[in-house]
ROGUSE-423271 format. One line per field, with one value per residue (C-alpha): residue number from 0; chain; x, y negated, z negated. Coordinates in nm, 2 decimals, m for minus. Layout:
BEGIN
pos: NUM / ...
unit: A / ...
u: X / ...
v: Y / ...
w: Z / ...
//
This chain:
BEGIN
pos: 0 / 1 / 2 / 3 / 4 / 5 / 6 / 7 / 8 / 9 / 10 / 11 / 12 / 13 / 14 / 15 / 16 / 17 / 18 / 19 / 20 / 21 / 22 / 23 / 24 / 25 / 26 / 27 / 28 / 29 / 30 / 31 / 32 / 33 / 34 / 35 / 36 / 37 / 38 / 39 / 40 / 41 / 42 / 43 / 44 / 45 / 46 / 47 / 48 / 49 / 50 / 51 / 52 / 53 / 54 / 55 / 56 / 57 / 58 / 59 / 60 / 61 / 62 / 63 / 64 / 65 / 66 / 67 / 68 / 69 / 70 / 71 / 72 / 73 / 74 / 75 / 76 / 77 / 78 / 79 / 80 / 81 / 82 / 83 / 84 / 85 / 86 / 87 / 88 / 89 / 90 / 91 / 92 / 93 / 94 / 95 / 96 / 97 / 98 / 99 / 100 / 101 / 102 / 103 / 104 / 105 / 106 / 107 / 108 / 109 / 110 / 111 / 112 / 113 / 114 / 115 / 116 / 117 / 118 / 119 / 120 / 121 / 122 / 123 / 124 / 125 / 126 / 127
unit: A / A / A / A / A / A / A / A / A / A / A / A / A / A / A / A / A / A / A / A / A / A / A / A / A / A / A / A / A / A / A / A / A / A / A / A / A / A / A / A / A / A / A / A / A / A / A / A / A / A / A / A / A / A / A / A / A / A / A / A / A / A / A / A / A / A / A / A / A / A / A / A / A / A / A / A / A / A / A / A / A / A / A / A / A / A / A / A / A / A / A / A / A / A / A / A / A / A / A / A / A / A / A / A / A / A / A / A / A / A / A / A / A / A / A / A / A / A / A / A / A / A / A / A / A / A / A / A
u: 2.40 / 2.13 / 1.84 / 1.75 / 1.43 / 1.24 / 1.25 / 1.60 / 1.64 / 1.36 / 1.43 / 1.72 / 1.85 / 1.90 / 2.12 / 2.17 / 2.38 / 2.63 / 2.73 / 2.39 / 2.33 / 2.63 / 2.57 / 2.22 / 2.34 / 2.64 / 2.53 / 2.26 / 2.29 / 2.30 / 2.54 / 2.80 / 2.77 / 2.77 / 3.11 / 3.26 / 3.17 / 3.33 / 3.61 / 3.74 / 3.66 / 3.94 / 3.78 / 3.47 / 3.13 / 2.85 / 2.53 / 2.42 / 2.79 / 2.73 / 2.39 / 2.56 / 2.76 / 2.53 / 2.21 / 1.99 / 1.94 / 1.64 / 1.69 / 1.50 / 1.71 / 2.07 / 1.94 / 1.82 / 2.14 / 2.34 / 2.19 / 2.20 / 2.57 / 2.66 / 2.45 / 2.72 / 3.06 / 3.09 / 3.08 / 3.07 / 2.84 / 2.97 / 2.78 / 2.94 / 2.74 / 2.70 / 2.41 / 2.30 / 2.45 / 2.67 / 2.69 / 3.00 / 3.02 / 3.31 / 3.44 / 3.51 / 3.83 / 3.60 / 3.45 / 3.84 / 3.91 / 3.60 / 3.73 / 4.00 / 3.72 / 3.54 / 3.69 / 3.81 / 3.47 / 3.40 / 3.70 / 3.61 / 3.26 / 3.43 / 3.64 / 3.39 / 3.09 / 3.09 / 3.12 / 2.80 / 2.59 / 2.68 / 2.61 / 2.27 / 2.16 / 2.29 / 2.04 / 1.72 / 1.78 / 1.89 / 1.52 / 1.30
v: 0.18 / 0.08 / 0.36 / 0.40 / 0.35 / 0.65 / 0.49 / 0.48 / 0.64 / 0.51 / 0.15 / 0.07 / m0.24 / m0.24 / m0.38 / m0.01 / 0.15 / m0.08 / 0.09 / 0.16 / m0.21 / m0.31 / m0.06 / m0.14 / m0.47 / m0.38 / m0.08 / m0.20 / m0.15 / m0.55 / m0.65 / m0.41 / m0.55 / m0.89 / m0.85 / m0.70 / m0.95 / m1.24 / m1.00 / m0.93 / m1.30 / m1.39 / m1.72 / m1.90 / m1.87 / m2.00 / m1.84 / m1.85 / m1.69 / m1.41 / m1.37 / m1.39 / m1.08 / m0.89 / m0.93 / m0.67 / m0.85 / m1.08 / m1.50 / m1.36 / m1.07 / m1.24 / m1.51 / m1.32 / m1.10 / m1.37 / m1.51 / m1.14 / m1.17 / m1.53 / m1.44 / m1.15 / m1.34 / m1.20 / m1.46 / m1.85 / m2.10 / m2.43 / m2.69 / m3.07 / m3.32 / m3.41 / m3.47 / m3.21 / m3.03 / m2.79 / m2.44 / m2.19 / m1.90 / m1.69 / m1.45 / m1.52 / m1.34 / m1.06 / m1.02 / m1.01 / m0.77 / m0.47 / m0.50 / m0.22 / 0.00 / m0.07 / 0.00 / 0.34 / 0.41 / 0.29 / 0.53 / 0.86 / 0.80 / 0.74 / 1.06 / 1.26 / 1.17 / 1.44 / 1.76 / 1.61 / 1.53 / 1.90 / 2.00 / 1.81 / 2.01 / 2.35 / 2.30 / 2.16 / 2.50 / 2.67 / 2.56 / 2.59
w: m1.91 / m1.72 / m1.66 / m1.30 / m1.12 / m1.01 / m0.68 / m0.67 / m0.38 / m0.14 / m0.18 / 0.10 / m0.10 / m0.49 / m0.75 / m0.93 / m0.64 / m0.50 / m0.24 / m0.07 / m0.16 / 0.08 / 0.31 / 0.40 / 0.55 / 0.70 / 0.90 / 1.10 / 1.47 / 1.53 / 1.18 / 1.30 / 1.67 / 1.61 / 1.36 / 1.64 / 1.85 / 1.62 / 1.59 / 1.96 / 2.04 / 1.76 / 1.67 / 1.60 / 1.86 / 1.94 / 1.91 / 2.23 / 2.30 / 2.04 / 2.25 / 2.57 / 2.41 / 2.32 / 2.54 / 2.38 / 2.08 / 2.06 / 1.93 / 1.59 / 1.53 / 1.60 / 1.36 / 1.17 / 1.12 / 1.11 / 0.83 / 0.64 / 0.73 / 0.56 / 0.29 / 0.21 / 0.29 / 0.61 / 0.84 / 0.81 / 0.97 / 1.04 / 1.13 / 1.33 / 1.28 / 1.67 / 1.90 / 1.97 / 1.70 / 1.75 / 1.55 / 1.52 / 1.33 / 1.27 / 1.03 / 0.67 / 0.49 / 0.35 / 0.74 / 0.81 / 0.55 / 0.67 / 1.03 / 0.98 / 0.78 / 1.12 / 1.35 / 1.20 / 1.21 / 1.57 / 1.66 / 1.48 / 1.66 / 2.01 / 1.91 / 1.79 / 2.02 / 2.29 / 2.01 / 1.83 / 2.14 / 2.18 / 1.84 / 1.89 / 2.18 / 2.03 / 1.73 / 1.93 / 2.15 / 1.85 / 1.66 / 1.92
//
């Protein structure tokens, strides 16, 4: 067995804990946004579509998060070779396969939203 760094658990991506390793990528505001997005669309997109969805997210970042997300399966970038060029991205069978872990997730936190904003003002009164 492999000993474990002493900075095991300040370093957000690292080959010793698989499952911080995975979740570090998938559980960043724009990664889960943008799978959704593919999701509910039900087939490939554009980028400028994906933007168009989700117009909070900078050029850099949605490229940027793109690329984090075809790095790890999750989505597929195709390229046709036309002038211009002309980009889709869509999800891959392992982006197909987390979308029932997400939305679970997405639904306990629509279900459980209003008790915790409650829970959060009860403690900033509570620890004044």
């Amino acid at each position: 067995m492999n000993t474990i760094d002493k900075d095991f658990l300040r370093v957000p991506v690292f080959p010793e804990c698989p499952i911080r390793n995975v979740l570090a990528r998938i559980s960043t505001k724009w990664s889960l946004a943008v799978l959704y997005t593919l999701d509910k669309n039900n087939g490939p997109m554009r980028f400028k579509d994906i933007e168009r969805a989700n117009p909070d997210i900078s050029q850099k970042m949605l490229t940027s998060t793109l690329r984090g997300l075809e790095a790890d399966g999750l989505i597929s970038r195709t390229v046709f070779p036309e002038m211009p060029p002309r980009v889709e991205y869509a999800l891959t069978g392992r982006g197909h396969s987390f979308m029932p872990v997400m939305r679970q997730l997405l639904d306990w936190a629509y279900t459980n939203l209003n008790d915790i904003l409650s829970d959060r003002e009860h403690f900033v009164a509570d620890h004044k």
